[in-house]
N, C-alpha and C positions, 0 to 999 in steps of 0.2 A: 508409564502406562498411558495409551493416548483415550480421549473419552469416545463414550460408545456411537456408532454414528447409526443414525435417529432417521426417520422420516414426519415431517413436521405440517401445518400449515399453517400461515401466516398472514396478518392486515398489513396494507400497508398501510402507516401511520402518516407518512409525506415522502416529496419529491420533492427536492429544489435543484435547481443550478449550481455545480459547485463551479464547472466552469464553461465556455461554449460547448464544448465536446464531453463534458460528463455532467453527470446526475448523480446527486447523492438521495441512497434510496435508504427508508426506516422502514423495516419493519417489524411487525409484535408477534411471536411467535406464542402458538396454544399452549406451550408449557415450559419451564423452566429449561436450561442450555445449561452444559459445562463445555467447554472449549478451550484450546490452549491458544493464544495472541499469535496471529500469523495463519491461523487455519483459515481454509473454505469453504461454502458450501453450493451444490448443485443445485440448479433452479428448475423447473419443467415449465418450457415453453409454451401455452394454450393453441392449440390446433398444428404443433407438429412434434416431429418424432424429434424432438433432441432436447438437451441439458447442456446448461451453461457452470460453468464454474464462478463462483465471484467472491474476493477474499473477503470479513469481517474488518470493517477499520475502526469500529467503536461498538462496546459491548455495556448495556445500563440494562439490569435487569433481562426482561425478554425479550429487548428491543434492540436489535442489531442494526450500525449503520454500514452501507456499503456502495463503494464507486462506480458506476458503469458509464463504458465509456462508447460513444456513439460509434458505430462499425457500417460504412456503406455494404446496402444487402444483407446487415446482418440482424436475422429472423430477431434476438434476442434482444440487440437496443435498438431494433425498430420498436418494438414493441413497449420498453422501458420508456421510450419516448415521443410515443406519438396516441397510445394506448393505454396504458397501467397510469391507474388515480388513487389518489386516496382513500380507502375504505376496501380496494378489491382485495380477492385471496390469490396467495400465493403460495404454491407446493414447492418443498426443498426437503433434500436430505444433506446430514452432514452431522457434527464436523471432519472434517479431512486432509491428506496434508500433514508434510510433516517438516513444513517452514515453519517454524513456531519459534518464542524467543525463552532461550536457555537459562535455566538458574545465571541471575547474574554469578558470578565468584569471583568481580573486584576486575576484572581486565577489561579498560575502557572501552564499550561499544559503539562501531560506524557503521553508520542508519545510508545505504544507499539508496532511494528510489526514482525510476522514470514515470510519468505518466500515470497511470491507477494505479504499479506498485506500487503508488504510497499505501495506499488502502493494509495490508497486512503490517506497512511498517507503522504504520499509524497506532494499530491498536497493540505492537511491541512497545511502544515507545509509551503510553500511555499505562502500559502496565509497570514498566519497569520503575518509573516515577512513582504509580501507587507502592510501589514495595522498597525501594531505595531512592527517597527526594534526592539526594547528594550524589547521584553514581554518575559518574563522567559521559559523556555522550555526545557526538554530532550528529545531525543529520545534513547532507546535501542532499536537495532535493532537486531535478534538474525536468524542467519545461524545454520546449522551441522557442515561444512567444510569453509575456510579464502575463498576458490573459491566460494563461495556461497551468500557472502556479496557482492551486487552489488550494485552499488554508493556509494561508500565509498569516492571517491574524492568529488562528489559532499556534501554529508555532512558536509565532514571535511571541505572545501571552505565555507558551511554557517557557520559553527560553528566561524570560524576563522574570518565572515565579522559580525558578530551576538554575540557580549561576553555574552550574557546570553545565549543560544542557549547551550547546553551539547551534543552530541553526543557521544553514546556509545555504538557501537558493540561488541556483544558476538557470541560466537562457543560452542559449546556444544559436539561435537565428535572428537575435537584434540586440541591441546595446541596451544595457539595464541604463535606467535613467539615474541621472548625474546625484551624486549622493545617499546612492539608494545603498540597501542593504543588500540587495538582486547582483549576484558576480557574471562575467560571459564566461561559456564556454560548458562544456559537455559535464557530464559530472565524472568523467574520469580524468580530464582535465584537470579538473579541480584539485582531484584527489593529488595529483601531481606536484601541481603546486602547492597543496597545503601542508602536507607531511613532509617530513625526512624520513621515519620509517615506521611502520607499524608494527612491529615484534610484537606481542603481547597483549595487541587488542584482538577483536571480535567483530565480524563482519557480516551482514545482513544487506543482501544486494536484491531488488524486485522490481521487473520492468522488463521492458520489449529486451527478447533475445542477444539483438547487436549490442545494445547499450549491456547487459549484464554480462557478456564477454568480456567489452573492451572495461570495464569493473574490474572485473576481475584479474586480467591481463594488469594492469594501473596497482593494484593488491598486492601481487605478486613482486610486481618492481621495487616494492617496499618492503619487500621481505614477510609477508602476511600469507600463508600458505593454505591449501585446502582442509586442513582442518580446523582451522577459525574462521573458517567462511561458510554461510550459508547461501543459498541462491533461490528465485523463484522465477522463473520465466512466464511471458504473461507472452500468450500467445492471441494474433485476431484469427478468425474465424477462416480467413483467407492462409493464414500462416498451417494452420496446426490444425484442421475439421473440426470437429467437434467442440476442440478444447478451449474457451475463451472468456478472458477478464474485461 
């Protein structure tokens, strides 16, 4: 049963930099939330006719955290970042979406995200920990540039309180630096080479289009089929009208 979706308004609590191109936004919504890990919700833009979509990546109470990622021309993170402070309101309905993370039932889970699709895997990943410490798990998380990987402490801290938990960042357009934990190469790459085959896990793929094809395509070769996959495509504003993470 998915929960009921609500129209809300909300403070914002902070802004910060998660990384050049995103802002991690809080805000405290007027009244308690039930939501499922992976949902979204719609934002209304101040002075024009459109709604953005932006997925939840951490849920404490009323206070929902979430990614936005800078879009040249685009009305919504112009506005997340060059305009919206701490203290202003914001209107949103939601939750929505039916990317959400499945009763574990024991079949090791692979966390794929590009760019703000971490954002919904984020708060999968953080639930699934709160209800199974010991349940198997990677995540690749896959950036262009090392400045691009945002929360990288926070992973490496669950990985490190969570020994089944794998984290593993890639870059794809520069060489991770000598010794690092940071691998090169796309995150279907990755996948490639890190598995022999996947029969019997569970997959949870979120991020630009190309990259959650070529996912899923990388999935498949390993014997991981459409129904242990989940997807969310994160569309810009230029990509898809209206629809954007």
């Amino acid at each position: 049963e998915f929960p009921l979706v609500e129209d809300f308004r909300a403070i914002v609590v902070n802004i910060d930099p998660a990384s050049p191109l995103v802002r991690r936004v809080t805000l405290e919504l007027d009244r308690d939330i039930v939501l499922l890990p992976g949902q979204y919700f719609q934002w209304e833009v101040p002075g024009h006719a459109v709604k953005r979509a932006y997925s939840v990546a951490q849920t404490i109470g009323r206070q929902l955290e979430f990614h936005i990622k800078y879009s040249p021309q685009g009305v919504a993170s112009e506005w997340v970042f060059n305009a919206l402070r701490p203290g202003d309101q914001v209107t949103l309905s939601g939750p929505y979406g039916r990317f959400f993370l499945r009763p574990p039932d024991g079949s090791p889970a692979v966390f794929l995200a590009g760019g703000t699709g971490l954002a919904p895997i984020k708060a999968m990943i953080a639930a699934l920990y709160d209800q199974r410490p010991d349940y198997p798990a990677i995540l690749i998380f896959g950036a262009r540039t090392i400045d691009e990987l945002y929360d990288d402490n926070y992973f490496q801290a669950l990985s490190m309180a969570h020994p089944t938990f794998r984290y593993l960042p890639a870059v794809s357009d520069e060489a991770p630096p000598a010794n690092s934990h940071v691998v090169s190469g796309r995150v279907d790459e990755v996948i490639t080479r890190t598995f022999e085959r996947l029969q019997g896990h569970k997959a949870y793929v979120a991020g630009p289009p190309p990259m959650v094809d070529a996912c899923v395509a990388a999935l498949y070769q390993k014997r991981l089929f459409a129904r242990d996959i989940y997807r969310e495509d994160f569309f810009t504003q230029e990509e898809h009208g209206q629809t954007i993470r």
